[in-house]
C-alpha positions in Angstrom: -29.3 -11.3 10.0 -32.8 -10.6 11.6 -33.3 -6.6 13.6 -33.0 -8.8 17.2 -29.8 -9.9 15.9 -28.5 -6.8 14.7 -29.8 -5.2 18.2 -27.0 -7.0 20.3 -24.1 -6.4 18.8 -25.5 -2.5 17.2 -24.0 -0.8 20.7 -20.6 -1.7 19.5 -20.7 0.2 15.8 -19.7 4.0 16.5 -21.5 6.9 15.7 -17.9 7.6 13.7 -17.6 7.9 9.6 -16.0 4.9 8.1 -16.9 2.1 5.7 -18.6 -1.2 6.9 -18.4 -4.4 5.3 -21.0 -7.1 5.1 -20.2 -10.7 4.8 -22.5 -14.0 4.3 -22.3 -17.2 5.8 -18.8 -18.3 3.4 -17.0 -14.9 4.7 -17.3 -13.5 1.6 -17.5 -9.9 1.3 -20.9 -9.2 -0.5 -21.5 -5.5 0.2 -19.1 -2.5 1.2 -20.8 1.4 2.0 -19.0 3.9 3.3 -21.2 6.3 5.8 -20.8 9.4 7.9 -22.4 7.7 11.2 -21.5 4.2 11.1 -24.4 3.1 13.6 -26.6 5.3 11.6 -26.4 3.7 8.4 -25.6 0.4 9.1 -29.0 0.5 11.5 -31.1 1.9 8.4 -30.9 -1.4 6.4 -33.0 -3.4 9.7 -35.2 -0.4 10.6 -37.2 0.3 7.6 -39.3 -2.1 5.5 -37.0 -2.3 2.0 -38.5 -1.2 -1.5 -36.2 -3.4 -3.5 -36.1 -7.1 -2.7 -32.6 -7.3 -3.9 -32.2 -5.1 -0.6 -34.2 -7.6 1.7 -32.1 -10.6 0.0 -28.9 -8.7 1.0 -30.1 -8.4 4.8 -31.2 -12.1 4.5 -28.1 -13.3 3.9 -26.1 -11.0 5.6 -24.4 -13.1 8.8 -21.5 -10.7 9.8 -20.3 -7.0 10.1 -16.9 -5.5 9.5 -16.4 -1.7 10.0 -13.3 0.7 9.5 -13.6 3.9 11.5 -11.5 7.1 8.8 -11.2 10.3 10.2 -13.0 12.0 7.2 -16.0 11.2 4.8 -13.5 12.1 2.3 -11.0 9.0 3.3 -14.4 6.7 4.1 -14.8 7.4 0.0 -11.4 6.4 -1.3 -11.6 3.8 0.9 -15.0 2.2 -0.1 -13.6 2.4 -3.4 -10.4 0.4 -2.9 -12.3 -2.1 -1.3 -15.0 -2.3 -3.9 -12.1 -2.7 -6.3 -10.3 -5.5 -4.4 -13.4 -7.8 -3.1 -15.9 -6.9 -6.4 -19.1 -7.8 -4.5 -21.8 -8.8 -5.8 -24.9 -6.6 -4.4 -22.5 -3.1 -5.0 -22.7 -1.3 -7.9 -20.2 -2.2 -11.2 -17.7 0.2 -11.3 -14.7 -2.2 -12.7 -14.2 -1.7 -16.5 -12.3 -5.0 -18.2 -11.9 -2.6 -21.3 -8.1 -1.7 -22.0 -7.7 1.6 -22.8 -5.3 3.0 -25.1 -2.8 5.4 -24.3 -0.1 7.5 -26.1 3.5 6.4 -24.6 6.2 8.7 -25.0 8.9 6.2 -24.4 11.5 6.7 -21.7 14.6 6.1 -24.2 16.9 8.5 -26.2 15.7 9.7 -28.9 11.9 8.5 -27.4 9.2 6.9 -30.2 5.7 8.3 -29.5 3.1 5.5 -30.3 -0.3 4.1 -28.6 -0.7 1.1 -26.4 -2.8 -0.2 -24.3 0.0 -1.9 -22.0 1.3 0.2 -19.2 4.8 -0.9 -18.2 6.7 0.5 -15.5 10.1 1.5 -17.0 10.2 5.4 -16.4 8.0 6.4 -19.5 4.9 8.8 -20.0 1.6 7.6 -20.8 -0.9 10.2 -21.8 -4.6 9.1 -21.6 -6.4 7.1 -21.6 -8.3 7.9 -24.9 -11.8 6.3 -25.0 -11.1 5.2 -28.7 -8.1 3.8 -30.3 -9.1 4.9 -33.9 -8.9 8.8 -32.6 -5.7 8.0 -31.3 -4.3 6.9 -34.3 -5.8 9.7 -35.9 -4.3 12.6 -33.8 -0.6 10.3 -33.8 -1.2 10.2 -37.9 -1.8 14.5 -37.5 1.2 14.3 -34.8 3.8 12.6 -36.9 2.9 15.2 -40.2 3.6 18.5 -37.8 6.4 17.2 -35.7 8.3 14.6 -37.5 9.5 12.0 -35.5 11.1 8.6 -35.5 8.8 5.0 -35.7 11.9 2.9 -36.1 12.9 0.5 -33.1 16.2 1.3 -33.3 18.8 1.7 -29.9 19.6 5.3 -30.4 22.0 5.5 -27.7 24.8 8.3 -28.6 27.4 5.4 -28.4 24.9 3.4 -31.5 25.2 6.8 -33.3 29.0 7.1 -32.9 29.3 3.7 -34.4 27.5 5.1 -37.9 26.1 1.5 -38.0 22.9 2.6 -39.4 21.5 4.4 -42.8 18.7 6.7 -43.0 15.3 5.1 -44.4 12.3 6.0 -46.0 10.7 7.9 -43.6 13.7 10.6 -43.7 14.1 11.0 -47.6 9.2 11.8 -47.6 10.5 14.0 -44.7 8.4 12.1 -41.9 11.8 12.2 -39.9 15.2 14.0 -39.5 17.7 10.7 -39.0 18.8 11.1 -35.3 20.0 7.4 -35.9 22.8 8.8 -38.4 22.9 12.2 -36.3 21.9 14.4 -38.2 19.1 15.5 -35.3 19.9 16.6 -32.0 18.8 15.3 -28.8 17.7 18.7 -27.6 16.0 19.3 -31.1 14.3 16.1 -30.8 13.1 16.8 -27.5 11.6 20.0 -28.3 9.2 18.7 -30.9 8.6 15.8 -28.4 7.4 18.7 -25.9 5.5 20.4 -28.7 3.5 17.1 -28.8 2.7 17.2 -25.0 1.1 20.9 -25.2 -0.3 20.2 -28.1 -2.3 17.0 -26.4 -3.0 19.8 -23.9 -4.9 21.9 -26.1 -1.4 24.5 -26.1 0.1 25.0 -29.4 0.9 28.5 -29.7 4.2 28.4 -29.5 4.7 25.8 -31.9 2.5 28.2 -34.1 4.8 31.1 -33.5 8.0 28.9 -34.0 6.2 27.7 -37.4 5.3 31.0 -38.7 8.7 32.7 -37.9 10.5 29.7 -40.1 7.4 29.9 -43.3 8.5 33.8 -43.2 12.3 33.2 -43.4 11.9 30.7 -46.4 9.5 32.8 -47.9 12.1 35.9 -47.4 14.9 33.3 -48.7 12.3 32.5 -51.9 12.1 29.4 -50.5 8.5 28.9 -51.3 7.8 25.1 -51.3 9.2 25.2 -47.9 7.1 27.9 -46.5 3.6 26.4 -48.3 4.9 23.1 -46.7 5.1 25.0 -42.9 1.8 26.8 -43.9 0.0 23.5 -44.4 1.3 22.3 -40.7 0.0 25.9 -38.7 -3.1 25.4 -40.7 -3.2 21.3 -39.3 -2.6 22.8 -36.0 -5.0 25.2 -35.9 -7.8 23.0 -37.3 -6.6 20.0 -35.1 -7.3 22.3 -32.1 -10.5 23.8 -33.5 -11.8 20.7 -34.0 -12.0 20.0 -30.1 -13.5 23.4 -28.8 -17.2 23.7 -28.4 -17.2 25.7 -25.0 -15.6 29.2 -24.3 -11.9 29.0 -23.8 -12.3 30.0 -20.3 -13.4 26.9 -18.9 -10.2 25.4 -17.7 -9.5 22.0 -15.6 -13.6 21.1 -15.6 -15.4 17.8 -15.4 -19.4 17.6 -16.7 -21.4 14.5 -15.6 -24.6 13.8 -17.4 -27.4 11.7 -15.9 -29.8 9.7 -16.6 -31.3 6.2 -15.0 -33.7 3.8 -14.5 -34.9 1.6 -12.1 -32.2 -1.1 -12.6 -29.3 1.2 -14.2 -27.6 4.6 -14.3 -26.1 5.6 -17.6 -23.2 8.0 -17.6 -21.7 10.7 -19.7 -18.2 12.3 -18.7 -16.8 15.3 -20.4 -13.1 16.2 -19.3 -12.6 19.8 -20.4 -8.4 21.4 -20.4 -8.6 25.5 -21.6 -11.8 25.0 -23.5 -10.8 21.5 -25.2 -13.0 18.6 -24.2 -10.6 16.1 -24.1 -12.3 13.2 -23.1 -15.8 12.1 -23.9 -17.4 8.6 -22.2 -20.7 6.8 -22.0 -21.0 3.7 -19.4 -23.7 2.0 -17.8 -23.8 0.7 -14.5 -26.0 -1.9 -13.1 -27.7 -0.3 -9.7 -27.4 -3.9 -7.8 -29.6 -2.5 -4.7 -31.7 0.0 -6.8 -30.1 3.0 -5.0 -31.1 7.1 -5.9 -28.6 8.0 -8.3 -27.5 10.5 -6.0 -26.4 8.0 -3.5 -24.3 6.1 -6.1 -22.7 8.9 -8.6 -20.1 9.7 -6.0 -18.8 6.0 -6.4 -18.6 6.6 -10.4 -17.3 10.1 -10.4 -14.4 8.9 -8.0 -13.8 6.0 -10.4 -13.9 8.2 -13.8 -11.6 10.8 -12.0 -9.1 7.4 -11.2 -9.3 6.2 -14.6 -8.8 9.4 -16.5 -6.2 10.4 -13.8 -8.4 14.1 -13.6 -7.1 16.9 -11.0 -9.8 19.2 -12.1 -11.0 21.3 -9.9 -14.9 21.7 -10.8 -17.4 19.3 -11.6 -20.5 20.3 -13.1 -23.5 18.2 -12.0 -27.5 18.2 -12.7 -28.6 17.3 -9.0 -26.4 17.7 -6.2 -24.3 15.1 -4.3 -22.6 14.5 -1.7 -18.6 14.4 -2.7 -16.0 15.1 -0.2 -13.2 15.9 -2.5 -10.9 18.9 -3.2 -13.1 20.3 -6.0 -16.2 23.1 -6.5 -19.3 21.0 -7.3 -21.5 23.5 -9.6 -25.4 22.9 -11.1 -25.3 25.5 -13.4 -28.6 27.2 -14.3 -27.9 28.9 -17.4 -24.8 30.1 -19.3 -22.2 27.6 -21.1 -21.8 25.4 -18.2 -25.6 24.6 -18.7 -25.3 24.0 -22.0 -22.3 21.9 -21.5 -24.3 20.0 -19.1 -27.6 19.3 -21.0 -25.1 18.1 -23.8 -23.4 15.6 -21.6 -27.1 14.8 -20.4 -28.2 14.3 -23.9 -25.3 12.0 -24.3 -26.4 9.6 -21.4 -30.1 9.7 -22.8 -28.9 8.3 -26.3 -27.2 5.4 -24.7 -30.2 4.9 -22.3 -32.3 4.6 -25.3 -30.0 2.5 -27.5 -29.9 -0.2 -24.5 -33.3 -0.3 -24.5 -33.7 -0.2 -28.1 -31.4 -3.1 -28.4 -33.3 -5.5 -25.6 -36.1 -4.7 -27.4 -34.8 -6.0 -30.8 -32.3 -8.4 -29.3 -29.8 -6.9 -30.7 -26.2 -7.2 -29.4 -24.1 -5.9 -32.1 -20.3 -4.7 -31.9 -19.5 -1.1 -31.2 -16.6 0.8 -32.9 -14.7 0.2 -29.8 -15.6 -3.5 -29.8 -14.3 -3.9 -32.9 -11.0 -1.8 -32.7 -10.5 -4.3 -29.6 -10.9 -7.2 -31.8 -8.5 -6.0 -34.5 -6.0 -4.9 -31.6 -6.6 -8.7 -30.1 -6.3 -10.0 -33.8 -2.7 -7.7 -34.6 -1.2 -9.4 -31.3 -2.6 -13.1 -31.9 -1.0 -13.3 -35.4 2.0 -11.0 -34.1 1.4 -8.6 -36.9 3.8 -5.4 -37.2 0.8 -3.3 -38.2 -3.0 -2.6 -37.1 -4.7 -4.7 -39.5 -7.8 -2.0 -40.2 -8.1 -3.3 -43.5 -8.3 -6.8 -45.0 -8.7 -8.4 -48.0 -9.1 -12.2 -48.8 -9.2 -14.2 -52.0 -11.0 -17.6 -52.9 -11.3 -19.4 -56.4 -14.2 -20.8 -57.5 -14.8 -23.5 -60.3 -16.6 -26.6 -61.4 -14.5 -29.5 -62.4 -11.8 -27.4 -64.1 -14.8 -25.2 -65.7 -16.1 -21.7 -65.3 -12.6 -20.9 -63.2 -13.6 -17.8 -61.2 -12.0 -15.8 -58.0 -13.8 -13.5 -56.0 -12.3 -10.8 -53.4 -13.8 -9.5 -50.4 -12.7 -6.3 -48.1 -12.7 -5.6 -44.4 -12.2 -2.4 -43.3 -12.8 -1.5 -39.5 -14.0 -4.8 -38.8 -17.0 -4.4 -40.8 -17.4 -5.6 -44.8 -16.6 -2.7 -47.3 -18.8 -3.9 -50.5 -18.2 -1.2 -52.3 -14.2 -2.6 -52.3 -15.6 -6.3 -53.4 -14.2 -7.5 -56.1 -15.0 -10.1 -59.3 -12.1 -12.0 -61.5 -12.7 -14.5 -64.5 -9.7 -16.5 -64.8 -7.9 -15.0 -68.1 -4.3 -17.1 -67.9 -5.3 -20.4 -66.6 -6.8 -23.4 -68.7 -8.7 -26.1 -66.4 -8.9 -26.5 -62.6 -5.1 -25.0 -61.3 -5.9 -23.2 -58.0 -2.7 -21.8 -57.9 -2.3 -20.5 -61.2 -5.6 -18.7 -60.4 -4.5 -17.6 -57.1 -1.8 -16.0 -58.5 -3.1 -14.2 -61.4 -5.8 -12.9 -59.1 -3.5 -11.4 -56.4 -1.1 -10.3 -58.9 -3.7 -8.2 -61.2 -5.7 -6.7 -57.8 -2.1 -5.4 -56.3 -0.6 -4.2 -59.4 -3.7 -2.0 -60.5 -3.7 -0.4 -56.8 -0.3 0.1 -57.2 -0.5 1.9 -60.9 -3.8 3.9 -59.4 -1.7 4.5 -56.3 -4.4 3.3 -53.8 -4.0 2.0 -49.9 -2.6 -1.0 -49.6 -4.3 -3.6 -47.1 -2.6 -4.5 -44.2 -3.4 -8.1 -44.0 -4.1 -10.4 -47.0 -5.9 -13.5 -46.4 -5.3 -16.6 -48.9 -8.1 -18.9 -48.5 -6.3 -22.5 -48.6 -3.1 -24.1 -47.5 0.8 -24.0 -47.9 -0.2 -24.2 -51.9 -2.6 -21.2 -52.4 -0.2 -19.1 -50.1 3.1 -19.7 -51.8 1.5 -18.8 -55.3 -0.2 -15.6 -53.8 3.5 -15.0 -52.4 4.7 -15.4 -55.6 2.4 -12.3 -57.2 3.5 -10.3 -54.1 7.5 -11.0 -54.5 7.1 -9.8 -58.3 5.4 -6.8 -57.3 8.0 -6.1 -54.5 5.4 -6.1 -52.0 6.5 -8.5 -49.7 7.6 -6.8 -45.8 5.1 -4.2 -47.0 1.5 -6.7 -46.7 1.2 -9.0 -44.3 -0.3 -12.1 -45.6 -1.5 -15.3 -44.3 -3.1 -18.8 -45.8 -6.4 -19.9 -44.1 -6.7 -23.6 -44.7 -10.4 -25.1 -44.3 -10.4 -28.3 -42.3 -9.0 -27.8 -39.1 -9.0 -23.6 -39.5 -4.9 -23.8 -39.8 -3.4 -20.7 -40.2 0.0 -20.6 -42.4 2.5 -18.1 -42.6 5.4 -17.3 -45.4 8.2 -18.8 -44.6 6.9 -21.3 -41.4 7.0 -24.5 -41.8 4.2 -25.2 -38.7 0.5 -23.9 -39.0 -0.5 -21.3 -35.9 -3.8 -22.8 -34.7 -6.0 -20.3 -32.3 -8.6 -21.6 -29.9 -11.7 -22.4 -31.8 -13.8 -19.8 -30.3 -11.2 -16.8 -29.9 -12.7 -13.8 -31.2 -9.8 -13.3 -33.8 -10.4 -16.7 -35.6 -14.2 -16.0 -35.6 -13.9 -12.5 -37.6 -11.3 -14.7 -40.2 -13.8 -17.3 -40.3 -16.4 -14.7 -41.5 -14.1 -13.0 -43.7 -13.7 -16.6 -45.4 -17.2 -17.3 -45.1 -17.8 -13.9 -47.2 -15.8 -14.5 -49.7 -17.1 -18.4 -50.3 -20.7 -16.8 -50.4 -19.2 -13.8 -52.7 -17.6 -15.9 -55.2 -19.7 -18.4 -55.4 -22.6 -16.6 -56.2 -20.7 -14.6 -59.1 -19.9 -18.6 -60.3 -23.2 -19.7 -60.1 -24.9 -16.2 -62.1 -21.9 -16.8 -64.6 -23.2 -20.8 -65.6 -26.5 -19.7 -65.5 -26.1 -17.1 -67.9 -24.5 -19.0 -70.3 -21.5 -16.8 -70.2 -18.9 -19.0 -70.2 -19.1 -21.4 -72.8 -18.8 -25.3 -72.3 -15.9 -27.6 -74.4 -19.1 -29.1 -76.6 -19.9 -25.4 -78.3 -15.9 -25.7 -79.5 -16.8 -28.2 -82.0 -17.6 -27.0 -85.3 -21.3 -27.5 -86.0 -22.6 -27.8 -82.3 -24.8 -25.0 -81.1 -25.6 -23.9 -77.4 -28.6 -25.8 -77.6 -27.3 -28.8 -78.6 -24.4 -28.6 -75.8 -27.3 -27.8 -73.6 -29.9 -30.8 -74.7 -26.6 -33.1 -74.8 -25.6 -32.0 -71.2 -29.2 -32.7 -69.9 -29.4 -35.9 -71.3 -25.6 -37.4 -70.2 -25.2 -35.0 -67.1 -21.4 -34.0 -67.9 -19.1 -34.0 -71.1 -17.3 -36.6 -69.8 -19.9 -38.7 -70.3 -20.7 -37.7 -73.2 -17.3 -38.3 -74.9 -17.9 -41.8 -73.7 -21.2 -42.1 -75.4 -21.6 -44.6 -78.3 -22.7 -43.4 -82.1 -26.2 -45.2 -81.6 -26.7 -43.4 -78.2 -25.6 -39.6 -79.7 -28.0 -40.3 -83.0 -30.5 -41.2 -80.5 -30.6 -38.0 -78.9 -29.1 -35.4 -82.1 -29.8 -37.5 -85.3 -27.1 -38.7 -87.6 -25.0 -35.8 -88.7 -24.3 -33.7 -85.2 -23.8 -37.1 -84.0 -21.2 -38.1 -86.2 -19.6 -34.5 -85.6 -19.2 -35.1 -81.9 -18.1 -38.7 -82.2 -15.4 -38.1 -85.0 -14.2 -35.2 -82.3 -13.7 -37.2 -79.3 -12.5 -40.1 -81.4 -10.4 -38.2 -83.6 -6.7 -38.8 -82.2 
């Protein structure tokens, strides 16, 4: 659209606030602004010569103009951000975040299990969050779940279940991780309490489960009751150092927001604290991608609004380096010294470090996975192979010989994602004579999970079997004698067309080739090939392992060894004639080997 073109029809855009939309020649909506005089604004982008040519590209193709007159700046901004959310165009800046979040879900059910997803259903439960990193959620549910015990069973606790006595208490009741509702011998109003407990204590309030703590530790200890009161001890202690952990501003900052700032001339790299009675609760880094290079001042308000969406924030200050505009219900401060300065130049400091790890990275052309990259991938890799538990840590096994010698079998560990080397383990073959994978698989995975058993070490969650139907049912095998089956989950990985087999199933799972999930189990394999192969290939050229022609009495190494040179494998050389073996060793060794192999 040319400035004589935008001339004729500029008498009918009021000098009203609103939000204006501008569309291109296929009606699609490519840029949305929001503005306090329509006619103002909208006039500025044909008035001026434009520093950025991204700008003069978006005039250029600009061929219509929509605007929607609000009755406050306030309602132009939620506005401009629902359509920016529904039409995504492309010269506004990226506020939309294809990251799931996780959340803790207190579930909207008697008796209700507290747990983290990243799936918000509509069925009347509470989701508090999100959390910016599923590990620290499973962290504070793992601190949760040792001070307020409570149940992880998916059992229908309905009082009429109960009534019935249909169930029996489990595991988790008799290590005192729960108090049995599901054979009553828990309350509903007890249950509810610690559930409650669990919300303040997400809130940065636990002094009242303190108290309630501290008055039971002094009755046992009254009652001589002392295990029970050291027990109750340890939890107020958790509590307090669970809390402590999260304060780093004075206690009277309540219901505050701190945005940290920093840009350049094509992004604007964000750093949101969320503080709740002197707990910061949330902390989160993003980039955005400035499409129209626009002052960071002109497009924080945007972010800001979409933080305060995402993190469902009420508070009721935000603290700020430069000042905006924001027309919402809440004091905007740029503090000048004192805490709220110091919480600010920390946030700042936050959104330098990822400014300067982007650009550390492009210059190194580096793209490598963050923590919460790869907690997604392990999420995405629990739900593609329908695993009951978060598979954090991994092992996988592989045997290694060659042609029935040197039998070998390497292990390599995954913990996080990433490779744990220190965990890596070596196995020479004690049990098995000649080339039987699955004799070797199974002495391999029985020794590795019956020593962490006896030295009462974790336990992976996932246990991958490189090989078919074969491999996995002799691995399975080690597991059933240990009694470790139900408690591992464990899969077979077969190499041609990447099958995936699971106990019990007579059909292989097959993901798409280049799923995420099947790429971090193809490098697990592919570490543990290059792992035990290596440790086969040191151990034949040591000499460690002895060949079949050293068993004969009378034939050194180096005989084995000049034999083996000469006839290339011992096969061959028990099909050698008399003449040919005196050619090579002389008479007497040759008549030693040739009376062996001919010797019925």
């Amino acid at each position: 659209m040319t400035k004589e073109e935008f001339s004729n029809i500029a008498p009918s855009v009021p000098h009203e606030p609103g939000v204006y939309q501008y569309f291109n020649d296929n009606k699609e909506v490519i840029y949305v602004g929001k503005a306090k005089n329509l006619r103002k604004r909208v006039a500025s982008y044909f008035s001026q010569n434009h520093r950025f040519t991204k700008t003069e590209r978006l005039v250029n193709e600009l061929v219509d103009i929509k605007f929607t007159i609000v009755n406050s700046e306030y309602d132009a901004l939620l506005l401009e951000n629902t359509l920016i959310k529904k039409y995504r165009p492309k010269y506004n800046i990226a506020l939309k975040d294809d990251k799931s979040y996780p959340h803790i879900v207190i579930k909207n059910e008697n008796f209700p299990r507290v747990f983290l997803t990243r799936k918000k259903i509509k069925d009347g439960s509470e989701y508090i969050g999100p959390f910016t990193s599923a590990f620290a959620v499973r962290e504070i549910l793992k601190f949760l779940r040792r001070s307020l015990p409570l149940r992880t069973c998916n059992l229908n606790l309905a009082p009429a279940q109960i009534a019935k006595k249909k169930y029996k208490a489990c595991l988790q009741y008799h290590i005192g991780n729960c108090k049995a509702p599901c054979i009553g011998l828990q309350t509903e109003e007890d249950y509810d309490w610690h559930v409650s407990q669990i919300k303040d204590v997400l809130k940065g309030k636990n002094t009242e489960l303190e108290k309630v703590y501290k008055k039971q530790m002094m009755a046992y200890a009254d009652d001589l009751q002392f295990e029970k009161a050291e027990l109750l001890k340890k939890k107020i202690f958790e509590i307090k150092n669970y809390n402590r952990r999260s304060i780093v501003v004075n206690t009277k900052l309540d219901n505050t927001e701190v945005v940290g700032v920093q840009s350049n001339a094509d992004r604007v790299y964000v750093n949101y604290l969320m503080i709740l009675q002197g707990n910061i609760v949330h902390s989160f880094s993003q980039a955005f991608t400035k499409e129209l290079g626009e002052p960071d001042a002109d497009v924080l308000p945007q972010i800001i609004l979409s933080l305060r969406e995402k993190f469902n924030s009420t508070c009721k200050e935000i603290i700020l380096p430069f000042e905006i505009h924001l027309p919402i219900d809440a004091m905007l401060r740029i503090p000048k010294a004192g805490d709220r300065k110091k919480l600010l130049d920390m946030s700042v400091k936050n959104a330098k470090h990822l400014l300067n790890e982007e650009k550390r990275k492009s210059i190194l052309h580096i793209k490598e996975k963050t923590t919460e990259d790869l907690e997604e991938l392990l999420d995405q890799l629990q739900d593609d192979l329908s695993l009951p538990f978060y598979p954090s840590h991994i092992e996988c096994f592989d045997n290694s010989n060659f042609q029935g010698s040197y039998p070998v079998a390497g292990m390599v560990c995954f913990k996080g994602g990433m490779p744990s080397k220190k965990d890596y383990r070596r196995y020479n073959i004690k049990t098995v004579v000649g080339a039987d994978d699955f004799a070797s698989m199974r002495e391999v995975v029985f020794r590795r999970y019956s020593r962490l058993l006896h030295e009462k070490q974790d336990l992976p969650q996932l246990v991958v079997i490189d090989g078919g139907k074969g491999q996995l049912n002799s691995a399975i095998d080690a597991l059933q004698e240990l009694e470790l089956m139900g408690k591992i989950n464990i899969i077979g990985l077969a190499k041609n067309i990447e099958e995936i087999f699971f106990p019990g199933d007579k059909d292989s799972l097959q993901l798409p080739y280049e799923s995420e999930s099947l790429k971090l189990l193809r490098r697990i394999r592919d570490e543990v090939h290059r792992f035990g192969i290596t440790f086969h290939r040191n151990k034949r050229s040591k000499g460690i392992i002895k060949n079949e022609l050293e068993d004969i009495k009378g034939i050194g190494k180096e005989t084995a060894k000049t034999l083996l040179k000469k006839f290339k494998s011992v096969k061959k050389v028990k099909a050698a004639t008399l003449c040919e073996l005196e050619m090579e060793l002389g008479k007497s060794k040759a008549k030693l080997i040739f009376d062996h192999y001919s010797s019925p």
